[in-house]
Residue, then its C-alpha position, 0 to 999 in steps of 0.5 A: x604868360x603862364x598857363x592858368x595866369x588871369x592876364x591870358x583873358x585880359x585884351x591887349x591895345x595893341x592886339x586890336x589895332x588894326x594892321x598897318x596899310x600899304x601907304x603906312x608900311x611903304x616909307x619904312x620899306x623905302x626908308x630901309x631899302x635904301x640903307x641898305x643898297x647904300x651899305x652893299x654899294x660901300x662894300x662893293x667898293x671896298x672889295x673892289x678896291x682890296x681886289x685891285x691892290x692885292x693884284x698890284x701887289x702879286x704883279x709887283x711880286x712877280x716882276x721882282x722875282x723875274x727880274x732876280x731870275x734873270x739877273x742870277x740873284x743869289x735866290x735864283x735857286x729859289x725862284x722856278x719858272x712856271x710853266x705859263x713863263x715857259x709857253x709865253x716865251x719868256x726867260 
């Protein structure tokens, strides 16, 4: 609204209802909160599940390089040891 417009003195139906109870308002609280504790357990898994696989993935990433490392692949000039291969006691 504008100032000096004539709505400004006019009442609003909806200004003079009066304010929703607890017993009104707690099924929509309900209702909402457990859309949303369904959409964090969803993501949840889905991060969990994208964790899993990229660990799968590293490890089998690792295992090839190791096994070129130690069969004298044409690459193993690219492939250093690590320090933590080298405390564990591997080749």
């Amino acid at each position: 609204m504008e100032p000096g417009s004539d709505d400004r003195d006019l009442i609003h139906p909806e200004a003079s209802s009066p304010p929703k109870t607890d017993a009104d308002v707690a099924p929509l609280i309900q209702k909402v909160g457990a859309a949303e504790g369904q959409r964090i357990q969803r993501e949840t898994a889905r991060y969990i599940k994208f964790a899993q696989l990229a660990s799968a993935s590293v490890e089998t990433i690792s295992n090839i390089l190791s096994g070129w490392r130690q069969a004298g692949h044409p690459l193993q000039k690219f492939v250093t040891r690590s320090p933590a291969d080298d405390s564990a006691g591997h080749i």
